[in-house]
C-alpha positions in Angstrom: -7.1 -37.6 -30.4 -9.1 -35.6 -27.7 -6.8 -37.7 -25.2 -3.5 -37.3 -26.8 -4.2 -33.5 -27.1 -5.4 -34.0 -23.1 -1.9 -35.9 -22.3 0.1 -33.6 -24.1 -1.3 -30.5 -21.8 -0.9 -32.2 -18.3 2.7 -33.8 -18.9 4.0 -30.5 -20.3 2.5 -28.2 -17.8 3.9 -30.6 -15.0 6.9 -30.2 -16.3 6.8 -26.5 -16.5 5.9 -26.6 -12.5 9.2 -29.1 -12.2 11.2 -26.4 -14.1 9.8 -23.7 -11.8 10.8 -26.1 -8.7 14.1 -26.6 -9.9 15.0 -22.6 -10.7 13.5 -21.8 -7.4 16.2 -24.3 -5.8 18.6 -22.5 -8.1 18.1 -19.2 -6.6 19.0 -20.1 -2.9 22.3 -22.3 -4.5 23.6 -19.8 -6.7 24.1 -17.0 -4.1 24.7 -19.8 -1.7 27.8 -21.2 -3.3 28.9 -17.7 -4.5 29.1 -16.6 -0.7 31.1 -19.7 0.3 28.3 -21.9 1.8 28.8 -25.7 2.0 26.0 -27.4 -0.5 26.4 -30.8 -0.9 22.6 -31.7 -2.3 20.5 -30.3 -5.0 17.5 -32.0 -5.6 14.1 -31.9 -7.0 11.5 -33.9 -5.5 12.0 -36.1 -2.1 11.6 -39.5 -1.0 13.8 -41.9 -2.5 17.0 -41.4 -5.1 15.7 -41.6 -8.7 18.7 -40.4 -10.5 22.0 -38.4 -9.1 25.3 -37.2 -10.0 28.4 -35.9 -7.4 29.9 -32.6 -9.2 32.4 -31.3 -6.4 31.0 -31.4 -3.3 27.3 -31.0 -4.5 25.5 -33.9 -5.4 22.7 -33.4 -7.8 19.6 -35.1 -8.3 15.7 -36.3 -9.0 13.8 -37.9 -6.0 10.8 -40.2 -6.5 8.0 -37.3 -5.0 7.9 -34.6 -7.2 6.0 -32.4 -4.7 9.3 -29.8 -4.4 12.5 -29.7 -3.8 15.4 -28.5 -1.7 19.2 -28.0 -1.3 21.5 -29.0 1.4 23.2 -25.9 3.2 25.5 -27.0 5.6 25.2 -25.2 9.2 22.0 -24.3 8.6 21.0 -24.2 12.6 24.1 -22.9 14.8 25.2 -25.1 18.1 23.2 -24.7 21.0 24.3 -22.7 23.6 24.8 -25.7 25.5 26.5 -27.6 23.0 29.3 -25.3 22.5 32.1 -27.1 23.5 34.8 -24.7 21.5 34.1 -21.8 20.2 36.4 -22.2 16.8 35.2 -25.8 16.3 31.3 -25.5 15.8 30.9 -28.8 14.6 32.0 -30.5 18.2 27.9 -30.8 19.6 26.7 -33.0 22.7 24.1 -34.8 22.4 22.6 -34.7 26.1 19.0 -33.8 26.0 15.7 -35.2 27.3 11.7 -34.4 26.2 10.6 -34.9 22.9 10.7 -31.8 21.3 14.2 -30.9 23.0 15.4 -34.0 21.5 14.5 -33.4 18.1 15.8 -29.8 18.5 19.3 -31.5 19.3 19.0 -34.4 16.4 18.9 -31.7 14.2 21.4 -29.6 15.6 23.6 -32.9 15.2 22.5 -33.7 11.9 23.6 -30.0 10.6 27.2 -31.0 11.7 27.7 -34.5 10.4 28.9 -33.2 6.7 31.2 -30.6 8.6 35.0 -31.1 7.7 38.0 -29.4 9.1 38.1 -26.2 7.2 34.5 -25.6 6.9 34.1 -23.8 10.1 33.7 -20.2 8.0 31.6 -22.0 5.3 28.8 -22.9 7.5 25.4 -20.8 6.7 24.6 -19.6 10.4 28.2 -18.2 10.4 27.5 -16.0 7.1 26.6 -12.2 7.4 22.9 -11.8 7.6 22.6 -9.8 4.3 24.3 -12.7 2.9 21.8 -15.1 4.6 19.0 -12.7 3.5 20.2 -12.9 -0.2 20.2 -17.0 -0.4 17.1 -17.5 1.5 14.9 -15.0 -0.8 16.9 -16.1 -3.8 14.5 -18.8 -4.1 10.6 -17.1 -4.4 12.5 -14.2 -6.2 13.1 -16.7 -8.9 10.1 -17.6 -8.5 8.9 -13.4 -9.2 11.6 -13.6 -12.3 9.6 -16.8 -13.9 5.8 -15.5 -13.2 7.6 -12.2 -14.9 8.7 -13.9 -17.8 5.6 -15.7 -18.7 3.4 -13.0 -18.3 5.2 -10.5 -20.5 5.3 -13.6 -23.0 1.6 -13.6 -22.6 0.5 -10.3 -22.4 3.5 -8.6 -24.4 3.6 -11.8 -26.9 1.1 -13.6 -27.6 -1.4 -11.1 -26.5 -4.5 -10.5 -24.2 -8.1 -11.1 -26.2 -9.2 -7.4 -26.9 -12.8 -6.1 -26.9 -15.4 -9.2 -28.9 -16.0 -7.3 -32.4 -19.0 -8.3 -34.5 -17.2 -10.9 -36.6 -18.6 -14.2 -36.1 -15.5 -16.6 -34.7 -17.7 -19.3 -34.6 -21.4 -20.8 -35.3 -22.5 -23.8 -32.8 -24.0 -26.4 -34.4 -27.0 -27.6 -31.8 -28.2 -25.7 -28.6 -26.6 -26.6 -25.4 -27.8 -25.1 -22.1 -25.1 -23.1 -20.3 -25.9 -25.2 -17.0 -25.3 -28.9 -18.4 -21.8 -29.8 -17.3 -21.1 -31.7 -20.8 -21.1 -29.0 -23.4 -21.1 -30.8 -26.4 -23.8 -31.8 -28.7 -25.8 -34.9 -27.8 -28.6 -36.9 -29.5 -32.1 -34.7 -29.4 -30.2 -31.6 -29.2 -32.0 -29.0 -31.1 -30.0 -27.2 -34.4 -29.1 -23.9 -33.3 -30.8 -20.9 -34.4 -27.5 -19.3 -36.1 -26.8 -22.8 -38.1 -30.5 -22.5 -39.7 -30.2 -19.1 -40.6 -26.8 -19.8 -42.9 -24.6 -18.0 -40.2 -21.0 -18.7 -41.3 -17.3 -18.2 -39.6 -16.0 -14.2 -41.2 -19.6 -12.8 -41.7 -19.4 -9.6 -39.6 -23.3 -8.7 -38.4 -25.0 -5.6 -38.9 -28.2 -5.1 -37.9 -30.5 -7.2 -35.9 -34.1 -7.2 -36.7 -34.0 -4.0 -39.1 -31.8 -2.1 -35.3 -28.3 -1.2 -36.4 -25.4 -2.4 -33.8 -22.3 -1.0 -32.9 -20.8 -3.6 -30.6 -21.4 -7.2 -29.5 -22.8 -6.1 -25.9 -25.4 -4.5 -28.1 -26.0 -7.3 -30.2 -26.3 -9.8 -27.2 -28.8 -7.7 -25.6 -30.6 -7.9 -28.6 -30.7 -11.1 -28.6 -31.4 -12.5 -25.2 -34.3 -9.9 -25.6 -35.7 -11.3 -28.4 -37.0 -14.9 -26.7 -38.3 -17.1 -29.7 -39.4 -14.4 -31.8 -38.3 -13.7 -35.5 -35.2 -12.6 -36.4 -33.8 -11.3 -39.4 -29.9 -10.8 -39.6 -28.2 -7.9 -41.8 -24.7 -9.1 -42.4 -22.2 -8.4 -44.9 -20.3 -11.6 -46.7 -17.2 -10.6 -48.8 -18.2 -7.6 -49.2 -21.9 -8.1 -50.1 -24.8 -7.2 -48.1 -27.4 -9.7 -47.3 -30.6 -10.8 -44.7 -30.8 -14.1 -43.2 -34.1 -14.9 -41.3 -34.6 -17.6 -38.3 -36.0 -17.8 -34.8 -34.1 -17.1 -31.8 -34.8 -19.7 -29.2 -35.4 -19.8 -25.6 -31.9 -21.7 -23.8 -30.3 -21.4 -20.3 -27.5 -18.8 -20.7 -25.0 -17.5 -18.0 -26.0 -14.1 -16.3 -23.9 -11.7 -18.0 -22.3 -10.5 -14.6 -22.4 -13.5 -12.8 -21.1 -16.4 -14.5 -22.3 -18.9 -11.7 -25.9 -17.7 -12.2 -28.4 -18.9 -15.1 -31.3 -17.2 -16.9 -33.8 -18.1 -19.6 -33.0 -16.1 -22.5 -33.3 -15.5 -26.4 -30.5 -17.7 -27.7 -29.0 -17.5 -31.7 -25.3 -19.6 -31.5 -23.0 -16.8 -32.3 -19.5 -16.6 -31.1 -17.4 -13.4 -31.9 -13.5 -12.9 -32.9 -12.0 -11.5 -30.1 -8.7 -10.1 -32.0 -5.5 -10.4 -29.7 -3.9 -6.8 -28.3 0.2 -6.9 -26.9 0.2 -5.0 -23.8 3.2 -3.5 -22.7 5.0 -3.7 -19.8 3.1 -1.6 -17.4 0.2 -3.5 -18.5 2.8 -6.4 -16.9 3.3 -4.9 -13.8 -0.7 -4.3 -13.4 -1.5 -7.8 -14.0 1.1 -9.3 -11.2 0.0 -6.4 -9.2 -3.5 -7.5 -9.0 -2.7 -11.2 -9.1 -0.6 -10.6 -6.0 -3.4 -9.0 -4.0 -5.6 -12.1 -5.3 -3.0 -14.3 -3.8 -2.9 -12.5 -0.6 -6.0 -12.6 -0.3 -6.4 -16.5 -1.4 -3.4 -16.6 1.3 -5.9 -15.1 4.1 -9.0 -17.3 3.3 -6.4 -20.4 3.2 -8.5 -22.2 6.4 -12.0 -21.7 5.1 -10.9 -22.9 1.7 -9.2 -26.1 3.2 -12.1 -26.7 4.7 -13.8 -27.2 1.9 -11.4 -29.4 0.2 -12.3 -31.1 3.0 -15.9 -31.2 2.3 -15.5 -32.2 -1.0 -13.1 -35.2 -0.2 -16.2 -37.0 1.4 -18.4 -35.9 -1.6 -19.6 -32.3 -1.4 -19.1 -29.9 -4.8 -16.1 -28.9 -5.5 -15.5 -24.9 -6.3 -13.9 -23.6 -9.1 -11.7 -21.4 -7.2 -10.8 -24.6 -4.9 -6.7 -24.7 -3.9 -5.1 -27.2 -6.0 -2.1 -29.8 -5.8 0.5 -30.6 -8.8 -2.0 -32.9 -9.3 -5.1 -30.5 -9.4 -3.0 -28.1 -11.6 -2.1 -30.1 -14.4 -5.8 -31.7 -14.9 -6.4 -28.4 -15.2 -4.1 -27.6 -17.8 -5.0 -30.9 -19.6 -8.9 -29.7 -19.4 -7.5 -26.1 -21.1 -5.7 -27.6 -24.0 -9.1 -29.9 -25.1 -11.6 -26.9 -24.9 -13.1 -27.2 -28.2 -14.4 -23.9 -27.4 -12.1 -21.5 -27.1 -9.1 -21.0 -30.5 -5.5 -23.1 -29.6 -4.6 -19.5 -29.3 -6.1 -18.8 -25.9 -5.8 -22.6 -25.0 -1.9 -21.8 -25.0 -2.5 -18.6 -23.2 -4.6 -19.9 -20.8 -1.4 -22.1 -19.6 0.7 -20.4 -19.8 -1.3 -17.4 -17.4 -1.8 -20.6 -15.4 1.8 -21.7 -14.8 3.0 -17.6 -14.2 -0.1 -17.9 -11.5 1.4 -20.9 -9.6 4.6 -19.7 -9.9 3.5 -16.5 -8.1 1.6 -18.3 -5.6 5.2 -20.0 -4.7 6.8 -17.2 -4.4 4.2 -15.2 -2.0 3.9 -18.4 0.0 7.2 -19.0 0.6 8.0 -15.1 1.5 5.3 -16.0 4.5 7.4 -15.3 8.3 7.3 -19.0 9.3 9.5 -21.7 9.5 10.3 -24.3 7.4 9.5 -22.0 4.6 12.1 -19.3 3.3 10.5 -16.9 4.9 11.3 -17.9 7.9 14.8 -18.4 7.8 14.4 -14.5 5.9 12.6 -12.8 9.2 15.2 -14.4 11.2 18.2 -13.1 8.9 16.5 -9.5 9.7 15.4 -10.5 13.2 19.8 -11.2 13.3 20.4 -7.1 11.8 17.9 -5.7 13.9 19.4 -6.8 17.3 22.9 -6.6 16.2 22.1 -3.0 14.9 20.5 -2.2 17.6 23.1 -3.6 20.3 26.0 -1.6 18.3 23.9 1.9 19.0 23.5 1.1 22.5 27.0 0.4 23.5 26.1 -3.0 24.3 28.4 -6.7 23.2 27.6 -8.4 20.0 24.2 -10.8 20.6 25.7 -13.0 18.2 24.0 -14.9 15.8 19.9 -15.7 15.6 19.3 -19.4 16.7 16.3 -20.3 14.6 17.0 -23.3 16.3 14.8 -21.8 18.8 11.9 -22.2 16.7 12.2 -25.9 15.1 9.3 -26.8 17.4 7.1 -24.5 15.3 8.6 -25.5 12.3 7.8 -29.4 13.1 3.7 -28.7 13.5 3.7 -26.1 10.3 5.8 -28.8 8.4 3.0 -31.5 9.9 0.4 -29.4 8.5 1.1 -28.5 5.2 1.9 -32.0 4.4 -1.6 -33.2 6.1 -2.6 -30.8 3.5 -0.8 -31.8 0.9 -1.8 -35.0 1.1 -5.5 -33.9 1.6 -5.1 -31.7 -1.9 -4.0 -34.7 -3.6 -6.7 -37.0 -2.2 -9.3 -34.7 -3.0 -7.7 -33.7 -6.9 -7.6 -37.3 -7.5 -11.7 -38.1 -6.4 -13.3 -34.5 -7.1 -11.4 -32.6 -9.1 -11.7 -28.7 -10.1 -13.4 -29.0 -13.6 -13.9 -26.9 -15.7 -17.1 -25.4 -16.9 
């Protein structure tokens, strides 16, 4: 069952991230074909033709790779200045070009052209005004902002955020299992745990501890952890009732309360508390993307170092928790969230969904970085485009024309190089050494 439950998470959380993919293509088409550009694909994924289907000029699609996805815009590079032949006919290039990179510049430049029919002159992209171009190009990661927005108000406004831990007991472990041991459930020679011993059920709502009243579950934890492998007598009230139950804490490896990756020797009972859900509201919303996005910037920053260390664990070293992840990565992930006997389905479903409105924003900040092939790129030039224009008009001075981002294609090749060497390095290393889960 474990397994089915296990499948279940990783298919539909992939397909969640294949949604996301898809609207994000959706917000540069929309705008696109609403300001006259010439799409003829929409796909998601690349590599070879899975399943398609011609509506208009636009032909629609799946591809084999479902690592993205992309839309054909027609005259997305202008002509070089050499290559302008007529003004009015921007699809008449020469191909006349030596040294590798120069040639690639003009293959492309050609390529742009090839779908260009009499007519189409004024539909190309390049030709479009740059608020226009600006619009299309961040279209994409803003849909990208409107899905992370979505989920997390479903999440936090919803389904809820857990609230403080009260001093219900949610649940009573059955055997003692060191914090430390990466399998965390009960195996042969386990000891039973303290709380099981004592008569500790699921609903009684704890007291006292050891004759000292408690007012929250920090308190009561303390207590605990405190008390080593001494005596413990339990005040709790059952249905109403009043009553003691006696055992001995024991001695286990336990997290360090504020700093989950460290481990201490402490008084252990087997106590889990409810941890009723609150609804937030939509500030609360807006403060949860807010600090996710400095998170991601500042995930975005330490990119290298953390690569890196993918790197490091490809050939064998330990994997982080907080290691970038592929498709791949994410939906083990997911799969791992959905079996976690642990936690209530409750939070397993919340934990995601907050998952899938993470990725999604990482898309969307990603894509809005400055640099060729990403949207971003083709955004800074739009602006680059106003600027000079703008700034031309003040001065008196002719039109500059349009912004060749041509230009840059070179740059674009090695970042394209790299993030697929990483891509493929993220895959790799999701596949051998996953991110698991603690």
């Amino acid at each position: 069952m474990e397994a089915v439950v296990y499948t279940v998470g990783v298919v539909v959380f992939f397909l969640g991230l294949m949604a996301s993919i898809a609207l994000h293509e959706v917000g540069h088409m929309w705008p696109a074909k609403k300001f006259g550009v010439k799409v003829t694909e929409y796909f998601v994924g690349f590599g070879r033709r899975v399943w398609s289907v011609r509506r208009g000029e636009t032909e629609y699609g799946v591809k084999a790779v479902p690592l993205g996805g992309y839309v054909k815009l027609v005259g997305m590079l202008p002509p070089g200045k050499g290559d302008r032949t007529d003004a009015d006919h921007p699809s008449r290039v020469r191909a006349s070009n030596t040294g590798m990179f120069t040639q690639l510049v003009a293959d492309a430049r050609a390529a742009e052209y090839e779908l260009v029919r009499p007519g189409d002159e004024d539909r190309l992209f390049y030709r479009k005004p740059w608020w226009q171009k600006l619009v299309i190009m961040s279209g994409g990661p803003l849909m990208n902002v409107v899905i992370a927005t979505g989920l997390f108000a479903v999440l936090i406004m919803g389904i809820g955020v857990p609230g403080n831990p009260t001093l219900t007991v949610e649940t009573v472990s059955d055997c003692v299992v060191p914090a430390d041991r990466q399998e965390q459930t009960c195996q042969p020679g386990d000891p039973v745990s303290p709380a099981r011993e004592a008569g500790l059920r699921p609903g009684d709502v704890i007291t006292t501890f050891n004759g000292d009243e408690v007012a929250d579950w920090d308190e009561l934890t303390a207590l605990i952890r405190d008390n080593d492998e001494g005596d413990a007598v339990i005040g709790i009230e059952r249905d109403g009732e009043p009553q003691d139950l006696t055992t001995n804490t024991t001695v286990s490896t336990r997290e360090v309360l504020d700093d989950p990756q460290a481990f201490v020797e402490v008084g252990f009972l087997g106590v889990s508390p409810t941890q009723p859900y609150v609804r937030g509201s939509p500030v609360d919303v807006a403060r949860t993307m807010g600090s996710l996005l400095q998170a991601t910037g500042a995930a975005l920053l330490d990119m290298p170092e953390r690569m890196v260390g993918v790197a490091q664990s490809a050939v064998g070293a330990e994997r982080e928790q907080d290691s970038p992840m592929s498709v791949v990565g994410a939906s083990r992930v997911a799969g791992e969230l959905v079996t976690d006997e642990r936690s209530p389905w409750t939070a397993r479903v919340s934990d995601v969904v907050g998952l899938l409105a993470g990725v999604n924003l990482f898309i969307a900040v990603f894509n809005f970085l400055p640099i060729l092939p990403l949207d971003g790129g083709h955004i800074a030039g739009a602006l680059y485009e106003a600027l000079r224009r703008g700034w031309a008009r003040l001065l008196g001075r002719p039109d500059p024309g349009y912004f060749d981002v041509g230009r840059l294609l070179p740059v674009a090749y090695a970042f394209g190089l790299l993030l697929f060497v990483m891509g493929v390095l993220l895959v790799w290393t999701d596949i051998v050494n996953p991110v698991r889960l603690e």
